[in-house]
ZAMARGU-4260 file (C-alpha; in steps of 0.2 Angstrom, whole numbers, plus 5000, padded with zeros to 4 digits):
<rodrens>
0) 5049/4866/4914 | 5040/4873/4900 | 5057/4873/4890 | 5076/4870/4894 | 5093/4883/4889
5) 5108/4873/4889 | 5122/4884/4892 | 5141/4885/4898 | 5139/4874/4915 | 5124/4877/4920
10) 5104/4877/4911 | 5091/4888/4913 | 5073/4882/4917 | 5058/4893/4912 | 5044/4882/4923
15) 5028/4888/4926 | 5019/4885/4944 | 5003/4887/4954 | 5002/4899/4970 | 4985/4894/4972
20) 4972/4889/4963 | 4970/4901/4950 | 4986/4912/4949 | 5001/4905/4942 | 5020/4909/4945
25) 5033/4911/4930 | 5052/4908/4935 | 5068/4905/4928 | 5078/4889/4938 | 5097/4891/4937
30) 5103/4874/4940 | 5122/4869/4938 | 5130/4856/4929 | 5136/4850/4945 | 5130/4834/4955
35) 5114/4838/4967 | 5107/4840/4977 | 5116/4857/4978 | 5109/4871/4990 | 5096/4883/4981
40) 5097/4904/4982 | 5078/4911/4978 | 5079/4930/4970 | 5066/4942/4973 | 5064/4955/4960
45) 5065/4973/4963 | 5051/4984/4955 | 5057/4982/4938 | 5044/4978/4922 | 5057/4963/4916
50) 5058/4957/4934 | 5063/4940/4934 | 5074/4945/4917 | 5081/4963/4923 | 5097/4961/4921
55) 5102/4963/4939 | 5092/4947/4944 | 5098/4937/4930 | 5117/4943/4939 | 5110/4936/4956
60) 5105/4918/4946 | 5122/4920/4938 | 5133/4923/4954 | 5125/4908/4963 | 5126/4896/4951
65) 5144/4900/4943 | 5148/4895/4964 | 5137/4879/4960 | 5120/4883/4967 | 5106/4885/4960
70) 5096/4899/4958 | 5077/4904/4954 | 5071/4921/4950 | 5053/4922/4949 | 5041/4935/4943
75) 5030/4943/4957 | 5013/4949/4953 | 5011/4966/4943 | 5030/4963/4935 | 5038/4953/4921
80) 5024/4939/4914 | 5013/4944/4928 | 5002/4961/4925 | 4987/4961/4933 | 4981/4974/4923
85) 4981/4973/4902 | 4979/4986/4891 | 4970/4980/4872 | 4988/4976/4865 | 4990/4961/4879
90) 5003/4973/4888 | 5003/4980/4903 | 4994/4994/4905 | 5003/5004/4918 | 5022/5009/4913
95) 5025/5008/4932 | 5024/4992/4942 | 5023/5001/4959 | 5006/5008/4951 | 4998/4988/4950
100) 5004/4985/4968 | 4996/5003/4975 | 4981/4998/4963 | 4980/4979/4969 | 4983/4987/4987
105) 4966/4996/4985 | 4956/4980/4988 | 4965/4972/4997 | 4966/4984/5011 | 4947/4983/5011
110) 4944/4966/5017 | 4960/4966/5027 | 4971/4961/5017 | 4986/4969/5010 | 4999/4968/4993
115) 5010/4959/5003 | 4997/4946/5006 | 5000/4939/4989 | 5018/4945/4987 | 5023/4931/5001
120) 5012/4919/4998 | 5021/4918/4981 | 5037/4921/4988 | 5035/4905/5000 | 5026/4896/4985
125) 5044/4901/4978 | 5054/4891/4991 | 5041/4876/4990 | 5045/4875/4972 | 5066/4873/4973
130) 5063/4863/4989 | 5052/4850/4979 | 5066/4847/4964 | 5077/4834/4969 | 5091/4845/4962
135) 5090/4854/4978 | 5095/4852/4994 | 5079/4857/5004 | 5088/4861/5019 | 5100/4873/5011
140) 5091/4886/5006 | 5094/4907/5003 | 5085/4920/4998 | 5091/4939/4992 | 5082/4951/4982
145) 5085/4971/4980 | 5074/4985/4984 | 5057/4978/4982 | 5067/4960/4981 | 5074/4966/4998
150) 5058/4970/5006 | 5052/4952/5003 | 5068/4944/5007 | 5066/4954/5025 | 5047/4946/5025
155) 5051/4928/5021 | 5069/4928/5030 | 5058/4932/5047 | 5043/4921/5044 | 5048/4905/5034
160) 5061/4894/5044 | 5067/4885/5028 | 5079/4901/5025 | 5095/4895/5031 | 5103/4912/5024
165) 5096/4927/5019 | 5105/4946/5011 | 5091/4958/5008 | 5098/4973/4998 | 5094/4990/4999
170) 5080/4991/5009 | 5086/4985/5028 | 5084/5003/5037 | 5070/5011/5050 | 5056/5018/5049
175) 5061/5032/5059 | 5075/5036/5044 | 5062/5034/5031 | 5049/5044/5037 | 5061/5057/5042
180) 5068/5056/5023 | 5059/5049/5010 | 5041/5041/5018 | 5032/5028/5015 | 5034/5018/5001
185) 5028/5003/4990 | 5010/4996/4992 | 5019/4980/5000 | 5030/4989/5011 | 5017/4995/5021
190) 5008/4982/5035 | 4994/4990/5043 | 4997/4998/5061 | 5015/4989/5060 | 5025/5006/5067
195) 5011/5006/5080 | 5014/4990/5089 | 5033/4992/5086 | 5035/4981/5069 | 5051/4990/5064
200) 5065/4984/5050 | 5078/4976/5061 | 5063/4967/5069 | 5064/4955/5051 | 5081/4952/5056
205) 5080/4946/5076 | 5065/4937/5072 | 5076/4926/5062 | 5092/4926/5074 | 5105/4919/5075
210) 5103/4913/5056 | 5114/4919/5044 | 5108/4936/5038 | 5118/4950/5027 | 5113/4966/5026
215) 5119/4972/5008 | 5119/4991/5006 | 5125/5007/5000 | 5128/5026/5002 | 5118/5035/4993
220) 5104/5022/4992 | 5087/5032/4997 | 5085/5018/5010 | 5093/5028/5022 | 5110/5021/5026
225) 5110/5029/5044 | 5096/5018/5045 | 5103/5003/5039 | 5118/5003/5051 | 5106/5008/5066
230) 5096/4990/5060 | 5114/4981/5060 | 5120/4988/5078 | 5103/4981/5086 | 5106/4963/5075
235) 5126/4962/5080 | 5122/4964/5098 | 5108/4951/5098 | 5119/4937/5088 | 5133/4943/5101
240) 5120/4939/5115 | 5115/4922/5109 | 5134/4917/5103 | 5137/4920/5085 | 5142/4936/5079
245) 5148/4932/5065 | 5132/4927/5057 | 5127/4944/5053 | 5134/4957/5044 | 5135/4972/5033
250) 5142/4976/5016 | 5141/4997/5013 | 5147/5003/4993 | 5148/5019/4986 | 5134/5022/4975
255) 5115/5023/4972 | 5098/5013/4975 | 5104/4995/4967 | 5119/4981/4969 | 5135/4986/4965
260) 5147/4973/4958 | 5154/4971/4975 | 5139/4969/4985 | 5136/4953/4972 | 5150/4947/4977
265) 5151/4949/4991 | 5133/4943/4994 | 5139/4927/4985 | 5153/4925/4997 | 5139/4925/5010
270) 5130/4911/5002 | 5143/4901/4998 | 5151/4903/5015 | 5134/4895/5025 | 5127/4885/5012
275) 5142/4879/5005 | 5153/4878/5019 | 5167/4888/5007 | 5177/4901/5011 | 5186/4904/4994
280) 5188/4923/4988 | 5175/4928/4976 | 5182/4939/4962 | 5171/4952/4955 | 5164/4945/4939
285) 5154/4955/4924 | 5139/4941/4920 | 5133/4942/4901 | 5115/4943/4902 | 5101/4936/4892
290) 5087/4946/4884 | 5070/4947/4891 | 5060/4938/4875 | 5075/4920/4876 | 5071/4920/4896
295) 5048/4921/4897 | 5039/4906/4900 | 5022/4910/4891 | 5020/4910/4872 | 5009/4928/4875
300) 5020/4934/4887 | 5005/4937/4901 | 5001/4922/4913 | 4983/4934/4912 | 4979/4928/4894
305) 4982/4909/4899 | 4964/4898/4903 | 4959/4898/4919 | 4970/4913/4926 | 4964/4923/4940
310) 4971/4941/4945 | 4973/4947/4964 | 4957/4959/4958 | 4947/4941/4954 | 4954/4933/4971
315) 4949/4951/4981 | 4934/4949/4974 | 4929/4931/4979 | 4935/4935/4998 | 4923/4953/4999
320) 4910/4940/4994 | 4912/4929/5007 | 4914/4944/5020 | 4897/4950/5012 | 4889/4935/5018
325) 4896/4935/5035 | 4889/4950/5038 | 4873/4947/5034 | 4873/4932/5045 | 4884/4941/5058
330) 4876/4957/5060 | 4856/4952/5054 | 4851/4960/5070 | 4861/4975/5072 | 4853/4990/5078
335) 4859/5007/5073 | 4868/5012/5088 | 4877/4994/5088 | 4883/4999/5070 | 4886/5017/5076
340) 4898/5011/5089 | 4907/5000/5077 | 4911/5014/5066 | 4919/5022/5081 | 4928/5010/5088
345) 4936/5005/5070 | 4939/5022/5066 | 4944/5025/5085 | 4934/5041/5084 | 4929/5050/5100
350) 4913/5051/5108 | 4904/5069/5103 | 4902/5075/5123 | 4923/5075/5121 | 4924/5085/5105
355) 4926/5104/5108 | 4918/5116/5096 | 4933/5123/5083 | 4937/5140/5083 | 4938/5151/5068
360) 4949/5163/5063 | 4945/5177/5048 | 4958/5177/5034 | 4950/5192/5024 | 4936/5192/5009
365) 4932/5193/4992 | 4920/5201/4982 | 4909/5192/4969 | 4896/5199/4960 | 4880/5196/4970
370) 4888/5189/4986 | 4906/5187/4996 | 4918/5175/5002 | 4925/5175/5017 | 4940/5166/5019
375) 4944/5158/5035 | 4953/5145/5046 | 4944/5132/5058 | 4955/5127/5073 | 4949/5110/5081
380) 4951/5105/5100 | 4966/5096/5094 | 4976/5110/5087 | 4970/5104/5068 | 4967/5118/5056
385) 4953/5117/5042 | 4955/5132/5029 | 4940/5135/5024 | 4927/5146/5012 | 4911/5154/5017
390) 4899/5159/5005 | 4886/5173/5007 | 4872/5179/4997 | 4865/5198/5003 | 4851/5190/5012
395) 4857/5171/5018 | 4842/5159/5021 | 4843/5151/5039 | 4845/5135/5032 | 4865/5134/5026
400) 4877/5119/5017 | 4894/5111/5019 | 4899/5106/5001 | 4910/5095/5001 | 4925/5091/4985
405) 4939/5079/4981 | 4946/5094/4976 | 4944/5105/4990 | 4935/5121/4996 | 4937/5127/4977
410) 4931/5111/4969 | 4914/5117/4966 | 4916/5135/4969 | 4920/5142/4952 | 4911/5154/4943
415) 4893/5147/4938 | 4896/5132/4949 | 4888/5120/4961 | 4892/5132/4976 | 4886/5149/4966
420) 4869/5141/4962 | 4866/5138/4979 | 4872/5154/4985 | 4861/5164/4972 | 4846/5153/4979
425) 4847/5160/4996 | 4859/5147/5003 | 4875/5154/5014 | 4887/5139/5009 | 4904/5133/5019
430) 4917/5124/5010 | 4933/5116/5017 | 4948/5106/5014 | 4948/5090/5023 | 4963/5081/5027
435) 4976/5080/5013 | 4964/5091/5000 | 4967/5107/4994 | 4981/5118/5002 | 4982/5103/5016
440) 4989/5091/5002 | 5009/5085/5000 | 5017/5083/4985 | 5014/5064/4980 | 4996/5068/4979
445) 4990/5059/4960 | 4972/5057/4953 | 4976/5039/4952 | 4985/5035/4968 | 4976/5050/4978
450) 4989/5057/4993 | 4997/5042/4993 | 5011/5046/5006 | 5001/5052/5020 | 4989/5038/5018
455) 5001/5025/5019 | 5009/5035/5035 | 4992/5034/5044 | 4989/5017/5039 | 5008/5013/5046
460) 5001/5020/5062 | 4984/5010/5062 | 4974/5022/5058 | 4967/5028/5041 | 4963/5045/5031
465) 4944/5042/5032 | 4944/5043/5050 | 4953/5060/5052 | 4943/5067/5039 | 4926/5062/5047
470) 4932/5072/5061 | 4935/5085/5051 | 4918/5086/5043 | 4910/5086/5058 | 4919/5100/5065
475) 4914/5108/5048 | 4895/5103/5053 | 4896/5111/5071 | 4905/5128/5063 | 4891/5129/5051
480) 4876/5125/5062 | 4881/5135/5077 | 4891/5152/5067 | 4883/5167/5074 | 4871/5156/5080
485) 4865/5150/5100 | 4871/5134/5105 | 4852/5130/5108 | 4845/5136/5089 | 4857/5127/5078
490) 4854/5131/5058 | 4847/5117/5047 | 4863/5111/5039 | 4863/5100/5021 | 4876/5090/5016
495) 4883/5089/5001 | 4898/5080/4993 | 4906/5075/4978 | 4918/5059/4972 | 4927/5051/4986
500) 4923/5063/4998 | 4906/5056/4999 | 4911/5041/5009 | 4916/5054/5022 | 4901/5063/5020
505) 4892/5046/5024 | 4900/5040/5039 | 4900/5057/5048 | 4878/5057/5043 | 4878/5039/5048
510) 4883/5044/5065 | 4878/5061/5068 | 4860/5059/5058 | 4853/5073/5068 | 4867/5086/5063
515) 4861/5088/5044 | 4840/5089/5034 | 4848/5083/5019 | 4863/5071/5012 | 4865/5073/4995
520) 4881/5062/4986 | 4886/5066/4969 | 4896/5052/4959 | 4900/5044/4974 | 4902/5024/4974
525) 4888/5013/4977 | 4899/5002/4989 | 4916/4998/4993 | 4912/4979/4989 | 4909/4986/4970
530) 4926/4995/4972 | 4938/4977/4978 | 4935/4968/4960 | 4937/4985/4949 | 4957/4983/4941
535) 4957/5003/4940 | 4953/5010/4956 | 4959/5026/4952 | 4957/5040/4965 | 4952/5026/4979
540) 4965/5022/4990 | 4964/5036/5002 | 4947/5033/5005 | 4949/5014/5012 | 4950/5009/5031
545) 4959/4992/5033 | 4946/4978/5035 | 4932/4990/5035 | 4922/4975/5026 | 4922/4964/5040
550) 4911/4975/5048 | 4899/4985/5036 | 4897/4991/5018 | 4892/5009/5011 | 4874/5002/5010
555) 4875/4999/5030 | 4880/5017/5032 | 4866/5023/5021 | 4853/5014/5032 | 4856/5025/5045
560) 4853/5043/5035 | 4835/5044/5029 | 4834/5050/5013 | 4851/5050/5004 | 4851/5058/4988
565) 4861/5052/4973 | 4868/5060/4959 | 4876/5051/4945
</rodrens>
């Protein structure tokens, strides 16, 4: 321990330990005055900046160990002594912690990983710590946590047999409730392609039947409680099937997202119950808590400022290396079509013989001096709608442009503009919304976290927003070069596209070359392996595919268009 608080039965521990090499973990260990070894209750933070000192954790700590167990509460990344991102005061330099963990997810989605990668690893470096004092009995151990606390409780309670009992809180649902009520959340609460193959919440409680499980929950929690007693109907019947039914239960309370004092009681009943072989009534206590600064374990108060330390970003960095060099080993003699059909098969895009033309439907005009804008709606084979703008000068060249815009078909298309240049050069120009841009986008669009919801639902359902949108620029491509135009004399079509967008813009030239004379990018990253180190990613996410880096980099993809242009 870095330093001891002796208090009324029981001390505090601020210990420092290492995940891996390089990152370290900061924790408070609860341990009371009793005898050991005693059985040992890990406490997964919820979302707060405190984390491992929020005041409902320190009550978690508190509860076990006024029942004589101990306790560790321990910081995870992105929260309490653990920001991955600092601003110049050594602080952290996003207010919310959910940002770090949609920020670290950026990178790690790219080599196929996720933030839950490094959420469980610690959580499981956790229990190797309280299993290694010989305070603790190793083969008595819990784990609870709330909300975000809950979510990992649910992760390590199905996959690491040394949890003996477990009580996630506010967090136990479905996916069906959640996507019909609030969506997708957290970064970490996401696993790629999990709704998919069938990976639903009261899947983290059978995996771990019949152990001990609590469900702690309550009304009004956004985790829909519907869902939550639809999770516990599937677990009571399976620990009814295999014998023991009164392993699992459920503990409802009026209120909102968070643990009410009688869910803490009751979920130290629950522990004491399995891991203490007590029954005794536990009394609803109010715990004094401690203040953040008497509980940190780092003289800075950042683990990111200590020698040696390496961030998520650092160790996402070091594994996009490594899968740079496999490719270049794995892939040295790829042709173009071999690549071209990875990109397919990744993206689990259809073949261009099975894609019908889109239809278009005329929404009215408006007038500009020196040309019009025809306002319309492109209707794909699939029933998808792409609003979309045509531009028009008097006499339009046969040579025409799909701009492309993080923004949208407007992005470029104000007065004196990118789009009314090229209009006023001769050029007839189509711009669209992709997927989630412009009037397609939901509310939780940000320019840090991009459409963050809808991503994370595609990416739920193993599929990603790059892949949709690819199919949406090349139904863009097939209006533009066939309007008003024979199916055998196609119009020259240029390609042009802005921020993000340009990754889409690259794939769709990568593998339809022939469909467009001239791919120009503007301020467009270089390469996603650039992108995985980078701490502030912002506007990324929503243009990642899971993985994608096992298989080929933007460069890869450029190899295949002659003559990309690029403009910084």
């Amino acid at each position: 321990p870095v330093r001891t608080i002796q208090a009324d039965g029981y001390k505090i521990e601020c210990v420092i330990f290492d995940s891996q090499p390089g990152p370290r973990i900061t924790a408070n260990l609860y341990l009371p005055a009793a005898a050991g070894p005693v059985p040992a209750v890990v406490v997964s933070s919820g979302h707060s900046r405190t984390a491992k000192t929020a005041d409902y954790n320190q009550r978690f700590a508190l509860q076990m160990v006024r029942l004589g167990m101990a306790a560790l509460c321990f910081d995870p990344i992105g929260q309490g002594e653990r920001s991955q991102v600092l601003n110049d005061q050594h602080g952290p330099e996003h207010e919310g912690t959910t940002t770090e963990h949609f920020l670290v997810g950026v990178g790690s989605i790219l080599v196929g990983r996720n933030t839950a990668t490094y959420r469980l690893h610690d959580a499981m470096r956790a229990v190797d710590y309280v299993c290694s004092r010989s305070e603790i009995d190793p083969q008595r151990i819990g784990f609870t946590g709330c909300s975000g606390g809950g979510t990992m409780t649910s992760y390590v309670m199905a996959l690491d047999e040394r949890i003996a009992c477990a009580a996630p809180a506010c967090y136990i649902s479905t996916f069906r409730r959640l996507i019909e009520t609030i969506g997708p959340q957290d970064a970490e609460q996401n696993i790629f392609g999990q709704v998919a193959f069938g990976l639903d919440h009261p899947d983290y409680l059978l995996l771990r039947a019949p152990k001990p499980t609590l469900i702690s929950s309550t009304t009004q929690d956004f985790f829909d409680i519907d869902g939550s007693w639809q999770a516990f109907r599937q677990a009571k019947r399976t620990w009814g099937i295999l014998g023991y039914p009164e392993r699992v239960d459920l503990v409802e309370m009026a209120g909102t997202h968070g643990v009410q004092p009688q869910n803490l009681a009751t979920i130290g009943h629950w522990f004491q119950r399995w891991l203490l072989q007590s029954d005794k009534a536990v009394a609803i206590e109010t715990f004094a808590v401690r203040k953040e600064q008497e509980l940190l374990c780092t003289e800075q108060g950042q683990v990111l400022l200590l020698p040696g330390e390496k961030s998520v970003f650092d160790l996402n960095a070091a594994v996009a290396a490594e899968l740079a060099q496999q490719r270049q080993q794995k892939f040295a003699a790829r042709t173009a079509a071999q690549l071209q059909q990875t990109i397919r098969d990744v993206l689990k895009l259809r073949p261009s013989d099975q894609r019908q033309p889109p239809v278009m439907e005329d929404r009215g005009r408006v007038i500009r001096t020196g040309y019009h804008i025809d306002r319309l709606v492109l209707k794909t084979d699939q029933g998808h709608l792409i609003p979309g703008l045509t531009w028009h000068p008097p006499v339009p060249s046969d040579e025409a442009y799909l701009y492309l815009h993080d923004a949208g078909k407007t992005g470029a298309g104000q007065p004196g503009g990118a789009i009314e240049k090229l209009v006023q050069a001769g050029f007839a120009v189509v711009s669209v919304d992709l997927r989630n841009q412009g009037e397609l986008q939901s509310g939780s669009a940000s320019p840090l976290l991009t459409d963050w919801k809808t991503f994370y639902l595609a990416y739920l359902l193993g599929d990603s927003l790059v892949a949709k949108r690819v199919e949406d620029v090349l139904n863009s491509a097939d209006f533009v070069a066939y309007y008003q135009k024979p199916r055998q004399q196609p119009r020259r079509v240029h390609l042009v596209a802005e921020g993000q967008s340009g990754i889409v813009a690259l794939h769709a030239a990568a593998l339809h070359p022939e469909l467009f004379a001239s791919v120009t990018l503007k301020q467009t990253p270089a390469s996603w392996t650039s992108i995985v180190g980078s701490s502030s990613p912002a506007g990324q996410l929503d243009s990642t595919v899971h993985g994608v880096l096992r298989y080929w980099d933007l460069p890869d993809l450029e190899s295949l268009v002659s003559g990309v242009k690029r403009v910084e």
